[in-house]
C-alpha positions, -999 to 999 in steps of 0.1 A, spaced: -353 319 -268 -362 288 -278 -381 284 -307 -363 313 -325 -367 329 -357 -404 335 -364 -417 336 -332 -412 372 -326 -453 376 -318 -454 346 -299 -456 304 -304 -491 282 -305 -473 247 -294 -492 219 -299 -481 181 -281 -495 155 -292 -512 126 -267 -483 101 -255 -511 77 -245 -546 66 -257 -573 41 -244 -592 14 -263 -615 30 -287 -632 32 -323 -643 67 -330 -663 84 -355 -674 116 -365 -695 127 -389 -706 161 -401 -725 184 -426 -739 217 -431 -744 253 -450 -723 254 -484 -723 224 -493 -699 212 -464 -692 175 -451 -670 159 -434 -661 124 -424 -633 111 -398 -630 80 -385 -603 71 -359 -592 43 -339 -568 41 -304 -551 18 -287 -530 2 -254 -511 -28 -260 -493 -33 -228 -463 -7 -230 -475 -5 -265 -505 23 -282 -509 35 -312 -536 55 -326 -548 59 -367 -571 86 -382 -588 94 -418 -604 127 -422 -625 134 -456 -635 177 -456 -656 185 -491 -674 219 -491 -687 240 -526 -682 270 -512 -703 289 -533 -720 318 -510 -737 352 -516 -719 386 -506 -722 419 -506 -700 449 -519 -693 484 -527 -692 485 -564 -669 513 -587 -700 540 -583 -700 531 -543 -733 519 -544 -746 484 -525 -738 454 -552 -749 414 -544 -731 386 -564 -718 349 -560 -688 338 -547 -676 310 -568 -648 285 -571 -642 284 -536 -648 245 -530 -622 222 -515 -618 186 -513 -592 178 -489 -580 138 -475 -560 133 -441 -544 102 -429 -521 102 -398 -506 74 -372 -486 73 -343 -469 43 -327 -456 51 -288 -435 24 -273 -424 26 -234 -400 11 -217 -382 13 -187 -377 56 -189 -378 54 -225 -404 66 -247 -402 59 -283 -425 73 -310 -427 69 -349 -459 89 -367 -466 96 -406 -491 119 -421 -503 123 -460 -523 149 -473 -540 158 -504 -560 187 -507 -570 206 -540 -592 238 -532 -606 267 -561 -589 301 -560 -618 325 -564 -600 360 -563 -606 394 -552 -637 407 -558 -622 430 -588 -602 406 -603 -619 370 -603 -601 338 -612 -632 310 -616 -608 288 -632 -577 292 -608 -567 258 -588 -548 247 -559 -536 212 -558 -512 205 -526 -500 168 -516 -475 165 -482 -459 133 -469 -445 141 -430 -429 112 -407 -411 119 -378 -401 100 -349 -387 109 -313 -373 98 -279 -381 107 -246 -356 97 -219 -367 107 -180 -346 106 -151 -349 118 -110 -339 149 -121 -329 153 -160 -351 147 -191 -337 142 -226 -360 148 -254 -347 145 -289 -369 142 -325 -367 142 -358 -386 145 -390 -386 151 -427 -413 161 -450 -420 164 -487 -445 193 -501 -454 197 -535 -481 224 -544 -492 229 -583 -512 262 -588 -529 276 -620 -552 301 -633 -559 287 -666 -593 300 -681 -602 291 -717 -602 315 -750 -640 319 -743 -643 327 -709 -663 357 -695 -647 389 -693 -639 392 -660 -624 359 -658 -598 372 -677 -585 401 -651 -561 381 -641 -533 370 -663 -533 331 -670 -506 313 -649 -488 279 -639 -461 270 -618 -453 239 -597 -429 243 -563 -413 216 -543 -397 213 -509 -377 189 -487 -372 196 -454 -352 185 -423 -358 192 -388 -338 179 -358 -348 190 -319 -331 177 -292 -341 196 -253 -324 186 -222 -343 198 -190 -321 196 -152 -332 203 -121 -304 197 -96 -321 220 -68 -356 230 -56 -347 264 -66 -328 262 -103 -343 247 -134 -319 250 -167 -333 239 -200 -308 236 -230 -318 227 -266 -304 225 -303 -323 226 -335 -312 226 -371 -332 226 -403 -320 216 -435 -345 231 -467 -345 223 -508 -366 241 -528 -375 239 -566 -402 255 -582 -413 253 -622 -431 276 -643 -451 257 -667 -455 293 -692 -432 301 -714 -434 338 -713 -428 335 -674 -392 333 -659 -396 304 -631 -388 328 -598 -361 308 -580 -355 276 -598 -336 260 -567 -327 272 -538 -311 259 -501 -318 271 -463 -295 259 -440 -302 267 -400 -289 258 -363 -303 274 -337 -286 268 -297 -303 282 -269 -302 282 -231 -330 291 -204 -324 290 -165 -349 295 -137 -339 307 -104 -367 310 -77 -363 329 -48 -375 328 -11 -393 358 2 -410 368 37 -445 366 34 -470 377 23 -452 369 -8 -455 331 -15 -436 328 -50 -411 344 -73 -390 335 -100 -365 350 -121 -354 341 -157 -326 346 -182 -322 331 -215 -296 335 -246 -299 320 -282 -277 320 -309 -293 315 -347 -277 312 -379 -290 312 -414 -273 305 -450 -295 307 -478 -283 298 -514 -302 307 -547 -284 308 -576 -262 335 -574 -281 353 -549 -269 344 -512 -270 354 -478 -261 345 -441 -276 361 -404 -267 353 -370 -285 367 -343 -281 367 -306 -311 370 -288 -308 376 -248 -342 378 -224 -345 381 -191 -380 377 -169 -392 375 -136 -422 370 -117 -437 379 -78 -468 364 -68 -485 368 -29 -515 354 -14 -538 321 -17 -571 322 -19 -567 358 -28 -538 355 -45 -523 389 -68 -490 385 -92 -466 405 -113 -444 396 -142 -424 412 -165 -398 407 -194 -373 422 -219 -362 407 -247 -342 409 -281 -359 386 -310 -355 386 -348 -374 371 -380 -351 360 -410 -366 369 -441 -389 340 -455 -382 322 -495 -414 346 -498 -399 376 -489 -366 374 -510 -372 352 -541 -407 347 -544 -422 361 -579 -459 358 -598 -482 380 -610 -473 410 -596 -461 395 -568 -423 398 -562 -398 393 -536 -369 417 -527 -338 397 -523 -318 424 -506 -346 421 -476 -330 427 -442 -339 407 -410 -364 420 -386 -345 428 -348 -367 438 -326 -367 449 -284 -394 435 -265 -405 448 -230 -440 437 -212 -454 443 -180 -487 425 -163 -505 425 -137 -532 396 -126 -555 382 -96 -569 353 -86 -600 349 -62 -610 314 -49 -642 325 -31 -675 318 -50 -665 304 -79 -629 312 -92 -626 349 -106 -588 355 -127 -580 390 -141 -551 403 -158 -536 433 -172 -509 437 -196 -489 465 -213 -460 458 -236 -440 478 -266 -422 460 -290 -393 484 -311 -385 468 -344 -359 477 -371 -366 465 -406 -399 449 -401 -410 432 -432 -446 443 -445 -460 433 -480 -478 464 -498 -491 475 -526 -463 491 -547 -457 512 -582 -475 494 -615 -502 474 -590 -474 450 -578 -470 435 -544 -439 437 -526 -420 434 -491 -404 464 -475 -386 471 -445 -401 496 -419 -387 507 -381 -422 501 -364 -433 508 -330 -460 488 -314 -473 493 -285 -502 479 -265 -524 468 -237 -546 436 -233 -573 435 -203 -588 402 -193 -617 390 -171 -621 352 -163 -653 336 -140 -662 301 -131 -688 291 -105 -681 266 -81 -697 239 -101 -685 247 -130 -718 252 -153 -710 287 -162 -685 301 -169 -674 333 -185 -645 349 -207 -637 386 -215 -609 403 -233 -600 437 -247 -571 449 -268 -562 483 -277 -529 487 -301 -511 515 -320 -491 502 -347 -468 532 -356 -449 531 -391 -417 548 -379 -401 552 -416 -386 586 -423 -417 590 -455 -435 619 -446 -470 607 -459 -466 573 -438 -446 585 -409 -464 575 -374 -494 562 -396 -512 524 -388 -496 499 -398 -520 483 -425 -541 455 -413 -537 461 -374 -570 472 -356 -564 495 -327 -595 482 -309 -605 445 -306 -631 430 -281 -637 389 -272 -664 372 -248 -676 338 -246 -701 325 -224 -703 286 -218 -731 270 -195 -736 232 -188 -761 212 -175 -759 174 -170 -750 164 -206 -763 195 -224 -732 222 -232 -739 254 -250 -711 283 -258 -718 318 -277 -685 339 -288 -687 371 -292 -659 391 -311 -655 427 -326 -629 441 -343 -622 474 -353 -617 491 -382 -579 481 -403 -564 509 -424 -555 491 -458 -529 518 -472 -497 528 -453 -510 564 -456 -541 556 -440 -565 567 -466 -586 537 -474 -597 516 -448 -621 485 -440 -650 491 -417 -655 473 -380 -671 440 -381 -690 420 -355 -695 381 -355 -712 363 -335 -707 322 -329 -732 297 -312 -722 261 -304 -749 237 -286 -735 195 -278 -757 171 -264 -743 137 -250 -762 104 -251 -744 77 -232 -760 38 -245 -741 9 -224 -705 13 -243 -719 35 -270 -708 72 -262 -730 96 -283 -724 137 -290 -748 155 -307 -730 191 -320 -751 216 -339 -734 251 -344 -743 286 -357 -710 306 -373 -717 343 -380 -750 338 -366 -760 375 -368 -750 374 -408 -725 397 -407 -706 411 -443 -673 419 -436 -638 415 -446 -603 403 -428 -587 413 -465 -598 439 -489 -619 424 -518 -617 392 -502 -653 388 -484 -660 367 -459 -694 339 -459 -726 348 -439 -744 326 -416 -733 291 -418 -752 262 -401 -733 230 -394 -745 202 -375 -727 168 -366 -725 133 -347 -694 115 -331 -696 81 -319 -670 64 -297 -668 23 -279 
């Protein structure tokens, strides 16, 4: 309800620090690859006044070994090549306080320009990425007894260049892939503004706005190539409303809560001739019961309606054999979930949960492979429903503590095609498995993680499919404290085991990659 369209699996939110201490920070870092990395930073408190400024420098070749089935299904080794990146960061925030006002200005530039290497069948050694984005923002933070205004802006400017432009001589099977080169361009416009009120011990409201206002313009630099949208214009506004009622109950119940929320969203999107508009009401309620301290057990659950506009991808977008379906309809989809968790506070903290949840959506947009080797969007009823178990422990002293998770899903395709009909929905594993263990002892902090993840059909009729992979991650800091001078030591271990797998068909992932670094702070 309030993020809106997009967030139909779910938000990461990040916030950014409001306030930072005195301190010059570096970090440096190198490792398997040809990887380095450089970032310097430096924080600041002013009286009501902070600010903080970063640089980060990433460079990495890129070039590693992999293995793969070749045409006759036998075991093949090659190079992966023109996969380096060269990427520059610079960001700063300003915060000003006063009185209940919080005031905040930040600006960020990036320039990164990365190789394109390909799919293992059709290699592109001479295909670049160049990408340049100027974001500045600011926002204000006014906090009452009981009432909180937040309201922020920003704008941004992208600009991404891409071309696979190999010379008359090149090898072979450099030449797959059709030569291409096209330039797109985008302005965009964001306004948020939240108010949260809590008049009573029992009822929270929370009431926001955001609008988004989008230009895009893209260029195809060959001739024989139509440029795929030229210009085009998004215009949204989303409202939305979430209250919070808790509720008094006898014991041995000790808290409950329950939730409803509305949001109204509405898109116009403008290229060329082609146009289109959605609005979309999206209603939720939730509610939680929780009993017990020390041993304490809770229940939630929720239902909810939540949508996805079609992306610029998904209706105008157009390459090599890539193209977009501008008669796309929005994803709508009903969302019910049910969990179950504990929490012991005796010998350490022990947290377990349990969750089971179905989500019912109409028209869900998924990209596949279509007639003549081209890639499109279509939109297929799907039926998802799963279960996620959970196991948290921490010992009293926190040294050790451990993490484990379990997924099982069954992505249905619920399209009236007999050959797909109740078939995996490409790229979902049914079974996925996570476990991290982190110990600590006076200054020395080691973590392994642990994941596996189970085999991913890559046709909608199930018939080809990518095998279950394995990966194993080890992480090892050491601080050193001298007077001022704070001292970490990181050394780390991805895909220690050296497994060969893929997340993508034909797109295969490195082996074992050693990195080790050093961050200094005063």
């Amino acid at each position: 309800s309030k993020f809106g369209s997009g967030a139909i699996g779910g938000v990461i939110n990040i916030t950014t620090k409001k306030n930072f201490i005195n301190e010059y920070k570096i970090y440096m870092g190198g490792g398997s690859f040809g990887f380095w990395n450089v970032e310097p930073s430096i924080t600041g408190n002013l009286n009501n006044l902070s600010y903080f400024l970063s640089y980060n420098l990433t460079q990495s070749d890129g070039d590693y070994d992999y293995n793969y089935l070749d045409t006759k299904g036998n075991n093949a080794k090659d190079e992966r090549i023109n996969a380096n990146i060269t990427m520059q960061n610079i960001f700063a925030r300003i915060n000003y306080k006063l009185d209940n006002y919080l005031f905040s200005v930040n600006a960020q530039r990036l320039d990164s320009e990365r190789g394109l290497p390909g799919k293992t069948n059709a290699l592109t050694a001479f295909a670049k990425s160049k990408i340049i984005n100027n974001i500045f923002g600011s926002s204000i933070k006014a906090t009452f007894n009981n009432l909180v205004i937040y309201l922020n802006g920003s704008y941004s400017q992208s600009e991404t260049d891409n071309s696979n432009l190999y010379p008359d001589d090149a090898l072979p099977e450099y030449k797959r892939y059709p030569r291409y080169h096209y330039k797109y361009e985008s302005d965009i416009s964001i306004l948020n503004s939240t108010i949260h009120y809590k008049p009573l011990k029992w009822f929270y409201l929370t009431t926001g706005y955001t609008g988004k206002w989008l230009n895009y313009n893209d260029e195809n630099f060959i001739a024989t190539l139509k440029s795929p949208i030229n210009n085009a214009t998004d215009i949204s506004h989303g409202l939305f409303l979430h209250q919070e009622y808790k509720v008094d109950l006898p014991k041995p119940f000790n808290k409950s809560s329950i939730s409803p929320s509305i949001r109204y969203d509405e898109m116009r999107m403008n290229s060329g001739e082609l146009k289109r508009f959605e609005h979309q009401w999206s209603p939720s309620l939730s509610a939680f019961i929780s009993m017990g301290k020390s041993y304490k057990v809770y229940l939630k659950s929720s239902i909810s309606r939540s949508f996805r506009v079609p992306t610029f991808s998904d209706l105008f977008y157009q390459d090599v054999r890539i193209e977009g379906k501008p008669d796309l309809l929005p994803e709508k989809s009903l969302n019910k979930e049910i969990g179950l968790g504990w929490e012991i506070s005796a010998w350490g903290k022990l947290k377990g949960e349990i969750n089971f949840y179905n989500y019912s959506i109409d028209n869900m947009i998924v990209w596949k492979l279509g007639s003549f080797e081209v890639f499109r969007p279509f939109n297929n009823d799907a039926d998802i429903t799963g279960q996620d178990y959970s196991l948290q422990y921490q010992l009293p002293n926190q040294n050790l503590s451990l993490q484990f998770s379990y997924t099982y899903l069954q992505p249905l395709d619920k399209n009236n095609h007999k050959t797909t009909h109740n078939k995996i929905i490409p790229y979902r594993p049914q079974h996925s498995f996570k476990s991290s263990i982190q110990f600590g002892y006076k200054e020395t902090l080691a973590k392994i993680n642990y994941r596996v993840v189970g085999k991913r059909f890559v046709t909608v009729a199930n018939t080809v499919e990518l095998p279950s992979y394995q990966v194993v991650d080890l992480t090892l800091l050491q601080n050193l404290n001298f007077s001022k001078l704070k001292t970490v030591l990181i050394f780390s271990v991805n895909n220690l085991i050296n497994e060969h797998y893929e997340i993508v068909r034909s797109y295969p992932i490195p082996g074992r990659e050693f990195r080790i670094g050093i961050t200094l702070k005063y």
